[in-house]
C-alpha positions as CSV (number, residue, x, y, z in Angstrom):
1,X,139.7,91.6,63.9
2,X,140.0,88.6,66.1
3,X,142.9,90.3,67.8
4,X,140.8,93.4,68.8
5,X,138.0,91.2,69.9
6,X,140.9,89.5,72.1
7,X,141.3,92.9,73.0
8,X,138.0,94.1,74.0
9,X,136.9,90.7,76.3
10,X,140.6,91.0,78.1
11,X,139.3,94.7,78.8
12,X,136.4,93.7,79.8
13,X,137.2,90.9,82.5
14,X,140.0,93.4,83.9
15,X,137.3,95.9,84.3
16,X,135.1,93.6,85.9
17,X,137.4,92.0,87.9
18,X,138.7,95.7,89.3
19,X,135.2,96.5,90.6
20,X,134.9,93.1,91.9
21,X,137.9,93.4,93.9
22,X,136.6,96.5,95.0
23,X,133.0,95.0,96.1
24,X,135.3,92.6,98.2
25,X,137.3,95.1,99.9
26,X,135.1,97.9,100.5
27,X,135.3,98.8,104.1
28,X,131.8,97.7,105.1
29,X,132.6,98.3,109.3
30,X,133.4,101.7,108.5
31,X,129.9,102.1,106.2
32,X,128.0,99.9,108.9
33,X,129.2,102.7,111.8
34,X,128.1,105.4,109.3
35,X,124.7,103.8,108.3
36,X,123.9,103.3,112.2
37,X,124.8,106.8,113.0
38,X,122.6,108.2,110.3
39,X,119.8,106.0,111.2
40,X,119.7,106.7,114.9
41,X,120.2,110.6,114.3
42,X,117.0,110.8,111.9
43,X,114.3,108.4,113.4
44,X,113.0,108.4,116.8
45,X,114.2,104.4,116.9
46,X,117.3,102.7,118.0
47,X,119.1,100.6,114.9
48,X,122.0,98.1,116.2
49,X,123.7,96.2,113.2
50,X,126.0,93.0,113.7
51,X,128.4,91.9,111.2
52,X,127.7,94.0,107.5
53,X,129.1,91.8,104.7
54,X,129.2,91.4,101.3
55,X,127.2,88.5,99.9
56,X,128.1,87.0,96.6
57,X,127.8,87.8,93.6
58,X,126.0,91.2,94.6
59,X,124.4,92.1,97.5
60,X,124.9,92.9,101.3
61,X,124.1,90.7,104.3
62,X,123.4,91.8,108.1
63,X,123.8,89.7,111.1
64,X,122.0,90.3,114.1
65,X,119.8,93.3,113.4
66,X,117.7,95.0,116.0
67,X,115.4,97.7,116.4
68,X,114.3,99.2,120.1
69,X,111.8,102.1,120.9
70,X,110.1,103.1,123.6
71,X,111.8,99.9,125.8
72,X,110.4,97.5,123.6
73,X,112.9,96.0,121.1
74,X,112.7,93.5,118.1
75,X,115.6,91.7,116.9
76,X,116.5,89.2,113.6
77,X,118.8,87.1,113.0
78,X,120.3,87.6,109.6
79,X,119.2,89.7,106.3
80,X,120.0,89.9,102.9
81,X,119.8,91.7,100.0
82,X,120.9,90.8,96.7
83,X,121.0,92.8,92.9
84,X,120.2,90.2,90.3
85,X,123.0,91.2,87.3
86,X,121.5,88.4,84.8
87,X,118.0,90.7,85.3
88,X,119.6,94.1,84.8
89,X,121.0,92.8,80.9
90,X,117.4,91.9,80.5
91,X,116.5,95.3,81.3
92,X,114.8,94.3,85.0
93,X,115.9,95.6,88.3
94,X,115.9,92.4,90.3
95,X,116.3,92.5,94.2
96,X,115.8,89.2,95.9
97,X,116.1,89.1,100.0
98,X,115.8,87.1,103.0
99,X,115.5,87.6,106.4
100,X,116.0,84.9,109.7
101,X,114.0,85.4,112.8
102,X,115.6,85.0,116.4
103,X,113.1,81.7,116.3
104,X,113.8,79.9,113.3
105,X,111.6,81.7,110.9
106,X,112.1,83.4,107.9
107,X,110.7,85.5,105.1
108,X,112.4,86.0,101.7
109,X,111.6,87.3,98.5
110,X,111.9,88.9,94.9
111,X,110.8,92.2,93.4
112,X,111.2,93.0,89.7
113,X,111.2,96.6,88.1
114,X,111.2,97.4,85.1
115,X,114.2,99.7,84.4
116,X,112.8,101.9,81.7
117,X,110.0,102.7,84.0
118,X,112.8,103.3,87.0
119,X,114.0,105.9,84.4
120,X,111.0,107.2,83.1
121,X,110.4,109.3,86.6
122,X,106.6,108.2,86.4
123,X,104.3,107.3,89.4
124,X,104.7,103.3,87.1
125,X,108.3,103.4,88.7
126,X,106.8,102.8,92.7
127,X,104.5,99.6,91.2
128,X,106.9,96.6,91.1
129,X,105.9,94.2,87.8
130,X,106.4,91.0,90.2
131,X,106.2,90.3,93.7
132,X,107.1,87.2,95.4
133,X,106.8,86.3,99.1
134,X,107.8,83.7,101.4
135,X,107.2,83.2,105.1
136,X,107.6,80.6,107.4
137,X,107.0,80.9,110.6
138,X,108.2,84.8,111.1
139,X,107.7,86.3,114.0
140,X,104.2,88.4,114.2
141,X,103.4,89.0,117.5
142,X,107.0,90.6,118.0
143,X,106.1,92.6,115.4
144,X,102.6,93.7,116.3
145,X,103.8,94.3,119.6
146,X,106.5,96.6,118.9
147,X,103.9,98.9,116.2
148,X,101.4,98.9,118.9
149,X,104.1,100.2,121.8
150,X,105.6,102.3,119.3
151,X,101.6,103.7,118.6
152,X,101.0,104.1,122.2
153,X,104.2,105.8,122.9
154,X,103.5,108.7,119.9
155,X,102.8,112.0,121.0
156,X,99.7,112.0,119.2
157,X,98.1,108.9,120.7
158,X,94.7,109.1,121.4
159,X,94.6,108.8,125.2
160,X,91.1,106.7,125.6
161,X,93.6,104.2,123.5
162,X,97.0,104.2,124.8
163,X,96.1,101.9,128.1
164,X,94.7,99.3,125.3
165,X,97.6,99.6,122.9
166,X,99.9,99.1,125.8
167,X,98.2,96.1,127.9
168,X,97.5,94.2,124.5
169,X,100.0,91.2,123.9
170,X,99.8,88.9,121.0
171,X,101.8,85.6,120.0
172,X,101.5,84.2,116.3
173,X,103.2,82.8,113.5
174,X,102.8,84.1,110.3
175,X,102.9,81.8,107.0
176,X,102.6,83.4,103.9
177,X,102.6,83.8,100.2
178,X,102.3,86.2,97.8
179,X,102.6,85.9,94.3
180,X,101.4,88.6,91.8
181,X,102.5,89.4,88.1
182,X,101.7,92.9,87.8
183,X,100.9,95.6,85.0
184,X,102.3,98.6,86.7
185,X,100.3,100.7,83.4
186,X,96.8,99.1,83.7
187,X,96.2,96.8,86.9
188,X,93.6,95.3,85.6
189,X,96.3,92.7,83.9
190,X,97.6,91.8,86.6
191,X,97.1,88.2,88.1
192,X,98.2,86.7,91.1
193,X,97.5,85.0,94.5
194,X,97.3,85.8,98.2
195,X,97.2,83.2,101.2
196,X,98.0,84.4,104.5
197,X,98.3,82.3,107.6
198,X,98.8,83.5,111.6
199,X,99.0,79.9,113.1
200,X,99.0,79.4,117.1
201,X,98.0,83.0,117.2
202,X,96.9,84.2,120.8
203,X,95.9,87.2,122.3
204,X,95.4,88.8,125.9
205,X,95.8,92.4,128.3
206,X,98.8,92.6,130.5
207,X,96.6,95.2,132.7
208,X,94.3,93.5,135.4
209,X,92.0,96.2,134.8
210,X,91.3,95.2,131.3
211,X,88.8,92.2,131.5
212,X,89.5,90.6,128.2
213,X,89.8,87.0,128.7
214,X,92.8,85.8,126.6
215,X,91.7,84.7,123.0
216,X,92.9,81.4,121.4
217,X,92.5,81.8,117.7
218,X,91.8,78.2,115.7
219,X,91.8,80.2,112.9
220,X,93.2,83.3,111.2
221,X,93.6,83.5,107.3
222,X,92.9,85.9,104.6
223,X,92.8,83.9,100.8
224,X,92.6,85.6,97.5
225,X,92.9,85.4,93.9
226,X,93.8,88.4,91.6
227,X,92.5,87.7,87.7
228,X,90.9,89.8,85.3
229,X,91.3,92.9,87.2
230,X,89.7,91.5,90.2
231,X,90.7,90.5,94.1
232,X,88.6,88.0,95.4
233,X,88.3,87.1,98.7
234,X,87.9,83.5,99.1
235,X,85.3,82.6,101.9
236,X,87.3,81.2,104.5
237,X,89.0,84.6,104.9
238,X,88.3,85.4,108.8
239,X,89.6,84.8,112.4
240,X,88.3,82.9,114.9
241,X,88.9,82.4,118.6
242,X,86.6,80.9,121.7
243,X,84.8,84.4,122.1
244,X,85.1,86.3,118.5
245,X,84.0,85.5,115.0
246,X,85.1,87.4,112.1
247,X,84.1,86.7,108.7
248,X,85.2,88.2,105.3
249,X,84.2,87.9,101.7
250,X,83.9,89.8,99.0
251,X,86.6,91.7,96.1
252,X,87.7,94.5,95.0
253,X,87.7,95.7,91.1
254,X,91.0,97.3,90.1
255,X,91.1,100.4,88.4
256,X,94.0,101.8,86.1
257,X,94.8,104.1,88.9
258,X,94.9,101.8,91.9
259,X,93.2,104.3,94.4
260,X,90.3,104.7,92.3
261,X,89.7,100.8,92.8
262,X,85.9,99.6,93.7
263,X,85.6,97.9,97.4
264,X,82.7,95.4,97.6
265,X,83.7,93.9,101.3
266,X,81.1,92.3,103.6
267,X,82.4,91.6,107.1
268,X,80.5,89.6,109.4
269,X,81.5,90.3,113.5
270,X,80.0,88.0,116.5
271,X,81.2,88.4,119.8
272,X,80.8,85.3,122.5
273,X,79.3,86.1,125.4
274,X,82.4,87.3,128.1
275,X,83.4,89.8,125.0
276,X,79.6,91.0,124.6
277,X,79.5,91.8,128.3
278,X,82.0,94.0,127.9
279,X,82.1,95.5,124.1
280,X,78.4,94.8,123.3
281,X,77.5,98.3,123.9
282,X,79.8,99.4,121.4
283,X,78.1,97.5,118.6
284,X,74.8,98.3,119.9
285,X,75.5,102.1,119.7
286,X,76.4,101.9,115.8
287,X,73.4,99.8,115.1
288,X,71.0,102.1,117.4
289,X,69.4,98.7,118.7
290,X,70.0,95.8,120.5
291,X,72.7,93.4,118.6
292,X,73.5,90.9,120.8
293,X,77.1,91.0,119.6
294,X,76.9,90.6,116.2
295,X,77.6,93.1,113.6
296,X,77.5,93.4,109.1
297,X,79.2,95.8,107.4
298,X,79.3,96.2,104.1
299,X,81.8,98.4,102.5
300,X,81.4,100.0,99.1
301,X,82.9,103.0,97.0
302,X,86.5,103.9,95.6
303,X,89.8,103.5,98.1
304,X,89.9,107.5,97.6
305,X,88.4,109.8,98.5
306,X,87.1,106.7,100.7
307,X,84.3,104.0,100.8
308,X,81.2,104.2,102.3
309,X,80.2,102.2,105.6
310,X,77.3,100.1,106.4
311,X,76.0,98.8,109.5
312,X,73.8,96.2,108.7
């Protein structure tokens, strides 16, 4: 018996070690060359990979990573992705990952599934059963600005739009963290928290022709708490700058089936006065009177078919 045993755990480390060897020297320039063909081929996008290379014990890594479209490009430093193997003999699909900015940010995580739902084939499989972020200082106004020149370069833009979408140009850091324990089956178990950050955030138009005075935000947070099957928003949730208020409170009942989930979302809008000049009008036709820049709304009903709107 003992010798079989012997047997068995020299079988097993062979094994293990022959895929391991394998892992090491797969020919990851030739699957790098593949995966950036495919990529650019399918998506109207440009993908440029660095260095792909295995990082231990199992996962990939990615230097120098960028993305272009439209002439406007974004580009990180480093990215990985890694397969936890004590989480899949628990029965747990693990990934972890972490990604470097071109300016010393970052934003990494982990993502648990469970793999019997994985298997099952159900709509439980696409609800992860924990969620973890981190961010420090990440790039977000390379990344807003790219979505909005990618949005105001699609062939179905609306044209009253696509001068704003273009002219618009936004610097930020974003700071975050996320950390939910979820019941993929009913989500009202689940519990978790939500605080995100955009610190020295800053927005103005590149076109002349747009008179928006550049906005210096002191402030731009969203805070909530997930228990008892509810999201609460915690009252200094908002943005502020020298010329625009924005205020939100309120939460948001979860429902077995997420889209079926209550909204109970009052958001509070005051324009200063160089904004009102311009946008006042807008808020004033909603409302049917005079606002003086300042708009409620209050937002109630399911996320499907969709909520209800009110301008108060």
């Amino acid at each position: 018996m003992k010798k079989l045993s012997n047997s068995l755990i020299y079988l097993l480390v062979g094994v293990l070690s022959f895929f391991f060897f394998l892992y090491l020297s797969f020919p990851y320039n030739l699957l790098k060359e593949s995966l950036t063909l495919r990529l650019n081929q399918n998506s109207e996008y440009r993908v440029k990979l660095g260095e792909l290379s295995p990082h231990l014990p199992l996962g990939v890594q990615v230097d120098d990573l960028s993305f272009s479209m439209y002439g406007k490009a974004m580009e990180l430093k480093h990215v990985e992705l890694e397969l936890s193997l004590l989480s899949l003999l628990a029965g747990n699909v693990k990934v972890n990952f972490h990604v470097d900015d071109v300016e010393k940010g970052y934003l990494s995580g982990t993502v648990i599934y469970s793999m019997g739902a994985l298997l099952s084939g159900t709509t439980d499989e696409l609800i992860p059963k924990h969620l973890y972020i981190d961010a420090k200082n990440f790039i977000f106004g390379n990344i807003v600005d790219f979505i909005l020149n990618a949005q105001a370069n699609s062939p179905n833009v609306n044209m009253l739009l696509k001068p704003w979408l273009e002219s618009i140009d936004i610097n930020g850091k974003l700071n975050l963290l996320v950390d939910m324990d979820i019941s993929p089956k009913d989500l009202r178990n689940s519990t978790g928290k939500l605080e995100l950050n955009i610190d020295r955030m800053s927005l103005k138009s590149l076109n002349e022709s747009l008179s928006i005075p550049e906005q210096i935000f002191s402030r731009f947070r969203v805070k909530a708490k997930l228990t008892t099957g509810m999201l609460v928003f915690d009252k200094s949730s908002g943005l502020q700058s020298q010329d625009l208020s924005l205020s939100v409170q309120g939460k948001i009942t979860q429902k077995p089936q997420i889209l079926k989930s209550q909204l109970d979302i009052l958001a509070a809008l005051e324009l200063g006065e160089p904004l009102q000049k311009e946008f006042g009008f807008i808020i004033d036709t909603f409302l049917q009177v005079e606002s003086n820049g300042k708009l409620n709304i209050q937002v109630r009903g399911p996320l499907t078919p969709k909520p209800t709107l009110e301008f108060l």
